[in-house]
C-alpha positions as CSV (number, residue, x, y, z in Angstrom):
1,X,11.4,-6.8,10.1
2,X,10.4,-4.0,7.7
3,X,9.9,-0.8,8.6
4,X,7.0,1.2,6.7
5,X,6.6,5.2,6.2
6,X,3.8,7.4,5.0
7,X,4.2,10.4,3.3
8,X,2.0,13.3,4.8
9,X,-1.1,13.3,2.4
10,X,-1.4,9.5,3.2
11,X,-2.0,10.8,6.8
12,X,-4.5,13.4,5.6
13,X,-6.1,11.0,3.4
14,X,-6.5,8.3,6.0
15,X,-8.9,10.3,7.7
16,X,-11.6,10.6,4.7
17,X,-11.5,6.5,4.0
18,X,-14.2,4.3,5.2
19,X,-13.2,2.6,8.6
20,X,-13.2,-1.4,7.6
21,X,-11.3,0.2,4.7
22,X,-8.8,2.0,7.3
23,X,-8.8,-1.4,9.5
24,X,-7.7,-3.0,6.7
25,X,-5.0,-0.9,5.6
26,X,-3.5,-1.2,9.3
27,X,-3.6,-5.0,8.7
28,X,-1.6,-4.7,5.3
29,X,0.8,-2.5,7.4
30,X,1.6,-5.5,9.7
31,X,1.7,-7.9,7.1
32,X,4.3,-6.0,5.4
33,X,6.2,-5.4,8.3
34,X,6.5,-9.1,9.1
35,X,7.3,-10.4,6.0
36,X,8.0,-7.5,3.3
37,X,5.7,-7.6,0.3
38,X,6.5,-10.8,-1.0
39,X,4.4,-11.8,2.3
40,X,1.0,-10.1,0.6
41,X,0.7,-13.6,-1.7
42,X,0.0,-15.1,1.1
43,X,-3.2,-13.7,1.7
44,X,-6.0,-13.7,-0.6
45,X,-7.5,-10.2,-0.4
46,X,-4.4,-8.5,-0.8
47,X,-3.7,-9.0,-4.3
48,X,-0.4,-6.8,-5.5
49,X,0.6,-5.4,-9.1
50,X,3.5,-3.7,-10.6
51,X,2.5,-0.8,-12.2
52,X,2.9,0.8,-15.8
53,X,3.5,3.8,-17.3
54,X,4.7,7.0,-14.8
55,X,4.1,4.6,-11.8
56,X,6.6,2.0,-13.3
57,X,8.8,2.3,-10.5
58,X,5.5,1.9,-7.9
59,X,3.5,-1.7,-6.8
60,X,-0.4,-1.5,-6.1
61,X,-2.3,-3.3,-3.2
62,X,-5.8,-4.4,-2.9
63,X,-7.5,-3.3,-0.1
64,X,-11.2,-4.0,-1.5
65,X,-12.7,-3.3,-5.2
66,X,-12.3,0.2,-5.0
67,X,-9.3,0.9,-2.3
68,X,-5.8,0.5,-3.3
69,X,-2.4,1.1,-1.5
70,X,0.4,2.5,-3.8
71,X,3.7,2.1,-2.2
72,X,7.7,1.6,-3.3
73,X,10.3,-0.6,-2.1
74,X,13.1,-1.1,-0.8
75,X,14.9,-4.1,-0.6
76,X,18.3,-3.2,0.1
77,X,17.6,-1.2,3.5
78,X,13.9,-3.4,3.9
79,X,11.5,-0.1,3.8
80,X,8.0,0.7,2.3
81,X,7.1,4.0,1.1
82,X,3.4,4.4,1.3
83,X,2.4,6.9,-1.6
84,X,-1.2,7.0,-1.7
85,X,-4.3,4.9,-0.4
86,X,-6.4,5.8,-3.3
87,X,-10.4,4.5,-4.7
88,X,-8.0,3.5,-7.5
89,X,-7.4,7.1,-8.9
90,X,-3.5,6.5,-9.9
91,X,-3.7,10.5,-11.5
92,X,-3.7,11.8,-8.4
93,X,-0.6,10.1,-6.6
């Protein structure tokens, strides 16, 4: 079982998204808590990427077109660090 954290602006954030956008994030939350993020391949919505440059050490989740999820990870201690959920802005994280 993983666990997953948010950092503050993510809770201030989730307030502004659209709601099937926010019901999908909460379903990416317990899809990652069930199986980590090598679970996400899975299912065919959620497509995730490594990213480059200043975010190298960060991976990227689809939540639709314009909706991402930019988290870390933790495989030693099995913990997600939600960043950002972002309409794929990555300056702003």
């Amino acid at each position: 079982m993983w666990k997953v954290f948010e950092e503050k602006s993510v809770t201030k954030s989730l307030k502004k998204i659209p709601k099937d956008i926010l019901f999908k994030y909460k379903a990416w939350i317990e899809i990652v808590k069930n199986g980590g993020p090598s679970n996400l391949k899975n299912y065919a919505g959620f497509k995730d990427e490594k990213l480059k440059g200043n975010l190298s050490h960060c991976r990227s989740s689809r939540l639709n077109i314009k909706y991402r999820v930019v988290y870390t990870d933790s495989n030693e201690v099995k913990e997600i660090i939600v960043l950002a959920v972002t309409p794929h802005k990555y300056n702003e994280v």
